[in-house]
N, C-alpha and C positions, 0 to 999 in steps of 0.2 A: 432612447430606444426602448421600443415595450416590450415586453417577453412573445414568440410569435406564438401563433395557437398550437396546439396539439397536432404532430406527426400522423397520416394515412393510417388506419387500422388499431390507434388507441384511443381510449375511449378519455371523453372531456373529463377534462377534472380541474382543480383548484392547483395554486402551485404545489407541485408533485411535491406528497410526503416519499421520502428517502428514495428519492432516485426518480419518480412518477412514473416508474414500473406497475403494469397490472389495475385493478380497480382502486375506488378512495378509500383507503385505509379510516377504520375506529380513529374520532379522534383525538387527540394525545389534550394534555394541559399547555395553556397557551400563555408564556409568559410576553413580557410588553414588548412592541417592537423595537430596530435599532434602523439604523440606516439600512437601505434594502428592504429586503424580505421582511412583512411583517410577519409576526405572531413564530419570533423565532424561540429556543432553547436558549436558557441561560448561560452565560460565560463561568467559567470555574473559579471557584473560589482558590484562593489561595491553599496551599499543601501547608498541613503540620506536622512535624518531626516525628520518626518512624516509631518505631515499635520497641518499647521498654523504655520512651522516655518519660522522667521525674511527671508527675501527675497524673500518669496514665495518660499521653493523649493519643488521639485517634493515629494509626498510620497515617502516611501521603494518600491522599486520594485521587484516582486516576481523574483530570481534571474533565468537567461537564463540556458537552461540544457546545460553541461558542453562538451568539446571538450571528443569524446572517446577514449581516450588516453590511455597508458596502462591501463587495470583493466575497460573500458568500456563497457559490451558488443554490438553486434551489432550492430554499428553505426547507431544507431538509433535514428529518428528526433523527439523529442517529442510533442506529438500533442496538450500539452497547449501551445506553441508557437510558432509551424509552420504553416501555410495559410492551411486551412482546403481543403484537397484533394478531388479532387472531387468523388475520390471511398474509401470511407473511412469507420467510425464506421459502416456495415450495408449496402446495395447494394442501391445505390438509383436508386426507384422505387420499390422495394423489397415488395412485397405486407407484411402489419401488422398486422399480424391476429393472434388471441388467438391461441398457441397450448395443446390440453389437454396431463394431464400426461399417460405415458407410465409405462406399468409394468415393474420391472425388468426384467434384463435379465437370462435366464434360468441359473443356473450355475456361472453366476454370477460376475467373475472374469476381470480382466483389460483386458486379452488377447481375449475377445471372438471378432468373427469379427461384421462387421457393426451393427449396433442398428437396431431393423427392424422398417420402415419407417411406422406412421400410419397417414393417411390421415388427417387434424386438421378440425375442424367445422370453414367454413369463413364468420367468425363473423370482423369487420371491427376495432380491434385493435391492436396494436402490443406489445410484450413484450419480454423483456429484460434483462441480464444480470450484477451487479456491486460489486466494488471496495472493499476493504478492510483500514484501518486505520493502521498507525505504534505506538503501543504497546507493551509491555511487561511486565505482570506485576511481585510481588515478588510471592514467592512459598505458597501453599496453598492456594490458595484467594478462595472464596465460597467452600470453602469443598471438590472442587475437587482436586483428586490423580493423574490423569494423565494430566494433561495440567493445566499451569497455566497463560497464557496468551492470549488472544483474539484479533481480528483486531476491535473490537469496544470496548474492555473491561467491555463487558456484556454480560450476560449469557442468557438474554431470560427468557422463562417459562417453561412449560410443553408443547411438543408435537412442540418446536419450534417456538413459536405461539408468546414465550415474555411473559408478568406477569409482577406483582410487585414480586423483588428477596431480598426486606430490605432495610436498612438503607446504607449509604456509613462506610465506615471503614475510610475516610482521615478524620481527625480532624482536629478543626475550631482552629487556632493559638489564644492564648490572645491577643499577634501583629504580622499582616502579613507580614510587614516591612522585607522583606529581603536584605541582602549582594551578593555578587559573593563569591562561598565557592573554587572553584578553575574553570580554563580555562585553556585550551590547546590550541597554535596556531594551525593553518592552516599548515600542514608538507609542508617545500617545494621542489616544483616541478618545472619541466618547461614546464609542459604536464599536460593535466585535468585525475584524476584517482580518480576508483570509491572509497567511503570509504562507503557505504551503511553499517548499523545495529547496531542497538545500543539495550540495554537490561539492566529492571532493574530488579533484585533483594533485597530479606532481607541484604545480606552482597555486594554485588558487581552492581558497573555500567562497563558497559561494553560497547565499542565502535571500532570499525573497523576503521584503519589508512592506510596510505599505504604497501600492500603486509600484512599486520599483525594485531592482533586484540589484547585490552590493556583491565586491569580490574583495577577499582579505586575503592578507598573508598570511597561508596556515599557520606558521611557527610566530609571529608579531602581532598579526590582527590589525597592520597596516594596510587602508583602503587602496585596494589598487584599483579599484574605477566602480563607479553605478553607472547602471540601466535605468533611467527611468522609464515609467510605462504612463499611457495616457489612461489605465483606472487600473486600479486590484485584481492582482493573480486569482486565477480562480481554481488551478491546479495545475499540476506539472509534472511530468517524468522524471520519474526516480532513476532512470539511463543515461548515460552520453555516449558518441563514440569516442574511439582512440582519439582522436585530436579534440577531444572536448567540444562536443556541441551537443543541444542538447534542444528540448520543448517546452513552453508554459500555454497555458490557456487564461487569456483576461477579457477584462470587460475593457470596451471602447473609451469610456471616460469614466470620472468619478461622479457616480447618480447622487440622484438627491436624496434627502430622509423620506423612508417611506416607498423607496422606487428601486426597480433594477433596470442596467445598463442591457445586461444579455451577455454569458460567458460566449461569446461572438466571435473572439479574435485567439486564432491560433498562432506562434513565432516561434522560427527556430533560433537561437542564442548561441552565440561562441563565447563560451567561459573564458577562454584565455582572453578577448581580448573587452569582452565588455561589448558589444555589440547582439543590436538584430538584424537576423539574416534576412530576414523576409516577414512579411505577417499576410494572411489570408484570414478568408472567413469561407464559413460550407452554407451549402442552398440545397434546400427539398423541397424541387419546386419552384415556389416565387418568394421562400420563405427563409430567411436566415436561422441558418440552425442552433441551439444552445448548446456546445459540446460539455460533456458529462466528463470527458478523462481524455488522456492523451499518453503516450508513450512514444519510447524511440526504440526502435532494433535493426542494428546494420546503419543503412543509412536512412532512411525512412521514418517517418513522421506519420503516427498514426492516432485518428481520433475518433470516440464513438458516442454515439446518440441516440436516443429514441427514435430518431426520425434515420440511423443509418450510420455507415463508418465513413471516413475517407482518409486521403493520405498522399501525402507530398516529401517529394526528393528534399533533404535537410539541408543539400548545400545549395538547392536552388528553389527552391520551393516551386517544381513541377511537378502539376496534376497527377498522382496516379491512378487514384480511384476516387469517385463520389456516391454519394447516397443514390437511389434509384427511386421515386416514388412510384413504379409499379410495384415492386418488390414487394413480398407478403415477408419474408422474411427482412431482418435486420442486421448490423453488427451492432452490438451496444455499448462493446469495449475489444479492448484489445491489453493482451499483456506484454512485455517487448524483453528486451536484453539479447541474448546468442538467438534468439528464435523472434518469431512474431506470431502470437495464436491470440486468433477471434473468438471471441463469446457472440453464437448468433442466434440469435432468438427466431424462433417461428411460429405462429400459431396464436392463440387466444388465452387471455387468464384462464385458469383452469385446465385449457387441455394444452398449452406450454412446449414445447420442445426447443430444449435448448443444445447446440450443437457447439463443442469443442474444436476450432479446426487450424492445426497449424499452414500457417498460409506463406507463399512466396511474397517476403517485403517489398519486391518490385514490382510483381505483377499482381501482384494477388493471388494468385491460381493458388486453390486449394492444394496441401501436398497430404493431407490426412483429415478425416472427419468424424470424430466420437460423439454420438447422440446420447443423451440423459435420458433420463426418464421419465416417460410423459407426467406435465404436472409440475414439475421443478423449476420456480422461477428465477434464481438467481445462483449465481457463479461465481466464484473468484479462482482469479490465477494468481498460485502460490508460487511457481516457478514455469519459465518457458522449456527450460533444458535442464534437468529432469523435467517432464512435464508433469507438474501435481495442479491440481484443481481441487476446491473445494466447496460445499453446500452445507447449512442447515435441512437437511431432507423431514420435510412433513413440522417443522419448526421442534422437534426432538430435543432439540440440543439445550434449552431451557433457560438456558442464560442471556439470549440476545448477542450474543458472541458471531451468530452467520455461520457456525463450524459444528456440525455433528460427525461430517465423515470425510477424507480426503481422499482421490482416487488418483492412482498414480497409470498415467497414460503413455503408449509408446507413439512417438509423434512421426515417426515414419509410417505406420497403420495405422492407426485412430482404435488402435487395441487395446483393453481396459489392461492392467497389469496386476492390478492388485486394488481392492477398495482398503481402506484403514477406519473403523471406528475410532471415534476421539469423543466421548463422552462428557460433555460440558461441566458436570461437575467432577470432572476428573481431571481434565483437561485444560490449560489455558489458550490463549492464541486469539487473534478475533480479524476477521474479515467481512469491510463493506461490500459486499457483489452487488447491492443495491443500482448503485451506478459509476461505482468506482472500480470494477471489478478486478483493479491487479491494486488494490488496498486492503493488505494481510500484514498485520503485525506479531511479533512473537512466535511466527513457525520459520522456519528456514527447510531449504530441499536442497541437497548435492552430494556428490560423490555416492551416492546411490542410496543416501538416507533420508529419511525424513525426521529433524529435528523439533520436537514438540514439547511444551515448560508444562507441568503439572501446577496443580491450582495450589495456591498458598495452602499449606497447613501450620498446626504447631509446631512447634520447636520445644527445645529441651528446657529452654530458658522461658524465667516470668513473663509473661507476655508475648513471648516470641515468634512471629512464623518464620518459615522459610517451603522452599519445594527443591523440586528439580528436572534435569531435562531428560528427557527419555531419548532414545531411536527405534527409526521403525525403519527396516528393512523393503525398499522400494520394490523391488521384485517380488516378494513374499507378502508384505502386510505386515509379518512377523516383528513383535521387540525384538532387538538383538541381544538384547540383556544388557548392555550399555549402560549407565545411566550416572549423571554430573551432581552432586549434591550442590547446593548454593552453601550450606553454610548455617550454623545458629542463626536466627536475626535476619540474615539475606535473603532475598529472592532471586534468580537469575533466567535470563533472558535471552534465548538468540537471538546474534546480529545479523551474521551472517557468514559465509565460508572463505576459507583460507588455505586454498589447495585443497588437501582433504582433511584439516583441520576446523574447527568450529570454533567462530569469536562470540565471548556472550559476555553479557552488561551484569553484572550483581550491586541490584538495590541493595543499602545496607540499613541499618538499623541507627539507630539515633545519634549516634558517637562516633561513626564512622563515617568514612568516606566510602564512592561506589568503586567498583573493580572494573577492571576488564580483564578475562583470563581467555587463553589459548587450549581450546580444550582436542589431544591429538585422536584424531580419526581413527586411531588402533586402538589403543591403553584407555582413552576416555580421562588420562589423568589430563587435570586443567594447570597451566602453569599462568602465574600473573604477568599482565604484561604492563598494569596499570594500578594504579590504587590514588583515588583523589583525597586532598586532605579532607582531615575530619573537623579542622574549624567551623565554629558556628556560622559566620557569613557563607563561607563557601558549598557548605553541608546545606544550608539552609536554601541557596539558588542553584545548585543540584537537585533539590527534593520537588521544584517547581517543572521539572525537566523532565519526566519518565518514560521510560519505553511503549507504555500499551496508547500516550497520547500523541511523544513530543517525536521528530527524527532525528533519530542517533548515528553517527558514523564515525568508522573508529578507520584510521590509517596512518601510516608513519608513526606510528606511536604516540598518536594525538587522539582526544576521545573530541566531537562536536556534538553538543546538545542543543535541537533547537527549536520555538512553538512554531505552531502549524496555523496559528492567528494571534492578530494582538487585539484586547479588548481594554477598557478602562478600567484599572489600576485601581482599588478600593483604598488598601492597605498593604504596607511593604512593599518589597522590590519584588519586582521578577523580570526575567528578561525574555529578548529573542534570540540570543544565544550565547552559550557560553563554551569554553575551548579550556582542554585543559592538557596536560602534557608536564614531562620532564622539567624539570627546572635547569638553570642553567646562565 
């Protein structure tokens, strides 16, 4: 199957660089191709031991996005480590001015056409759209029935606003001291392909392999059943509901070297038992659509494209909405968990308008709609509930990170609440709104804060970095004066929320194993609830594994670390996943 042409209303272009948003991007250095996509980014070299180890060598290095080789989509350059283009997150020169919220729209539905344009008051700020966290948590967690996982793994307050939601449910070990409970190598290949999605539940972890997805016994890493697929995951919701189901997007078969299949095929999955629910494909037109990302919230199945969104019931895979090829406007993505909010896009490169809008999972009907700033092309959803959104505005932020500022939104009015500065060399966190737009790493949003890691500095020790994590005050903007040290030597990372407690990852230094601490929503003191050994083997496929690349999740007192593609294997080991926990 061939890739099909370019969607109504975007202009031709070669296979879309990062997401095939807006005009042809400057172009980048073209390393050789793999299976798929030609003229993709190199796969990552292997990590070397952190910081203060015997020779001085380099820290781990966050690993290079991988060649798109079968199971890639897009051949797309990712913008944490490609030279920042010069027309990229946001139009530069793009005026940044508040836009106020828009009523819904009459009627209500995915299909109606353009959003009507209302003039913004130009007030001299700009605001912005962000990322999402990868997440999954087990079934039932705070009482809810229909979704049981979050991209920040917090639930917020009332009216979306955040609160205190309780105490955490992980418990504090007598000893953190953990083992490796089981590891999977690295599948080999001789081509970089995606393995994106991993998912925990009460009985099953679950992980994406090549062409196929496998379900283990959390605590043994006994296979309790594979899915295969007929080609390579191409992406997948970091959500399931209570009862464990959940979405991926793949290609139809496995393409030849040189070729793509078309990320074509959307399925919803039941983790419990190893099965698909259903599989579909979307049409704009007469033309099969390439979906760019997919989520789950409630029960609903939602996916979004350049050419439009749509979305089908998860336990039966019926229609709810499709793309519209009159439509001048689009959705491009969708974020999910407690909520379901569209990123919709309107208008032309350069004069851009991008709308925020939490929508009804069943119906669609808009229930609130926040318009950006003319100009701003790209968005990531950091959380559904709190609603935080985030942007690169005017490419400011300097880093290629996608994150200069976070706007924290009231998703029953499409009300700005508060915008956050986040200064890229101040700041850590990084979000694709490219075309992934609930793909945010390193922030986390709940209980009414916004959790964000500051960028590595010195440490006291020879050679040593460490940072730390800050909060920001979602109603205000304000630090709360808060703030989690990592540690001589460490880095730390949020995971994600825990009632109104904060789980975060501390990379450690060369002789150590990583952490995982409980950090309480009051006091800010972090209590361990995890410590992996610091053996050389274990230490060293740990360091292969990090938060800004790999997905982390941490439950029952089990840490999963897993890549997001497997490529060919140079030198030493590395894996697709590894589990670590109690001993016992």
């Amino acid at each position: 199957m061939t890739q099909p042409p370019p969607p109504p209303n975007q202009p031709p272009q070669q296979p879309p660089q990062q997401g095939g948003f807006g005009p042809p991007q400057p172009p980048a250095p073209q390393p050789q191709p793999g299976y798929g996509y030609p003229q993709a980014p190199q796969p990552p070299q292997a990590p070397q031991p952190g910081y203060g180890y015997p020779q001085a060598p380099q820290a781990p290095q966050p690993p290079q996005p991988p060649q798109p080789g079968y199971g890639y989509p897009g051949a797309q350059q990712n913008p944490y480590t490609q030279p920042v283009p010069q027309q990229g997150y946001g139009y530069p020169g793009a005026p940044t001015v508040p836009m106020s919220p828009q009523p819904a729209q009459p009627g209500g539905g995915r299909n109606n056409t353009a959003l009507v344009i209302i003039v913004a008051a130009l007030v001299v700020i700009g605001l912005i759209v962000g990322g999402g966290v990868w997440y999954a948590k087990s079934s039932g967690d705070d009482g809810k029935k229909d979704d049981n996982a979050s991209s920040s793994g917090g639930t917020g307050g009332k009216d979306g606003s955040g609160g205190t939601s309780g105490g955490g449910k992980e418990k504090v070990p007598a000893n953190p001291a953990a083992k490796i409970l089981f590891q999977v190598p690295l599948p080999k290949t001789n081509d970089s392909v995606v393995t994106a999605g991993s998912w925990l539940t009460d009985t099953v972890y679950a992980k994406s392999g090549i062409a196929e997805i496998v379900g283990y016994d959390p605590a043994k890493g006994t296979k309790l059943w594979t899915l295969k697929l007929p080609g390579p995951v191409c992406t997948a919701s970091k959500h399931a509901t209570a009862d464990g189901r959940t979405a991926i997007v793949f290609q139809p078969k496995m393409p030849a070297k040189n070729s793509f299949a078309g990320c074509s095929q959307v399925a919803a999955v039941d983790l419990t038992k190893g099965t698909k629910l259903w599989t579909k494909t979307v049409k704009a037109g007469d033309s099969v659509v390439n979906l760019e990302n997919v989520t789950v919230s409630q029960h609903t199945v939602a996916v979004g494209s350049t050419s439009g969104g749509a979305a089908f019931d998860i336990d039966s895979g019926k229609s709810l909405w499709q793309p519209k090829p009159t439509d001048s406007c689009y959705d491009a993505g969708y974020g999910g968990g407690a909520k379901l909010v569209a990123v919709r896009k309107c208008g032309s490169y350069g004069s851009r308008e991008l709308h925020i809008q939490t929508i009804d999972p069943t119906s669609g009907k808009v229930i609130s709609d926040y318009k950006m700033a003319t100009g701003i092309e790209y968005a990531s959803v950091v959380s559904t509930d709190p609603l935080v959104v985030a942007a690169d505005v005017g490419d400011s932020a300097g880093d290629g990170s996608g994150i200069s500022d976070y706007f924290s939104i009231d998703n029953k009015t499409g009300k700005l609440l508060t915008r956050i500065s986040a200064p890229g060399d101040t700041y850590a966190g990084r979000c694709d709104g490219i075309s992934r737009v609930e793909d945010c790493k390193e922030v986390v949003a709940g209980a009414g804060k916004l959790y964000v890691p500051t960028e590595e500095h010195d440490g006291t020790g020879q050679s040593s970095k460490t940072n730390e994590i800050v909060a920001f005050d979602l109603a205000t903007g304000k630090q709360t004066g808060q703030r989690a040290e990592a540690g001589d030597g460490y880095t730390i990372t949020p995971l994600r929320m825990d009632g109104a407690n904060l789980l975060a990852y501390k990379q450690p230094p060369y002789d150590k194993g990583g952490q995982v601490v409980s950090i309480d929503g009051g006091s800010f003191k972090a209590t361990e609830l995890l410590e992996n050994p610091a053996a050389g083997d274990a230490r060293q496929a740990e360091s292969t594994l990090l938060p800004d690349s790999a997905e982390i999740l941490y439950g029952q007192g089990r840490l999963f670390m897993s890549a997001v593609y497997a490529h060919k294997v140079s030198y030493g080991k590395e894996y697709l996943l590894l589990a670590f926990g109690a001993g016992g």
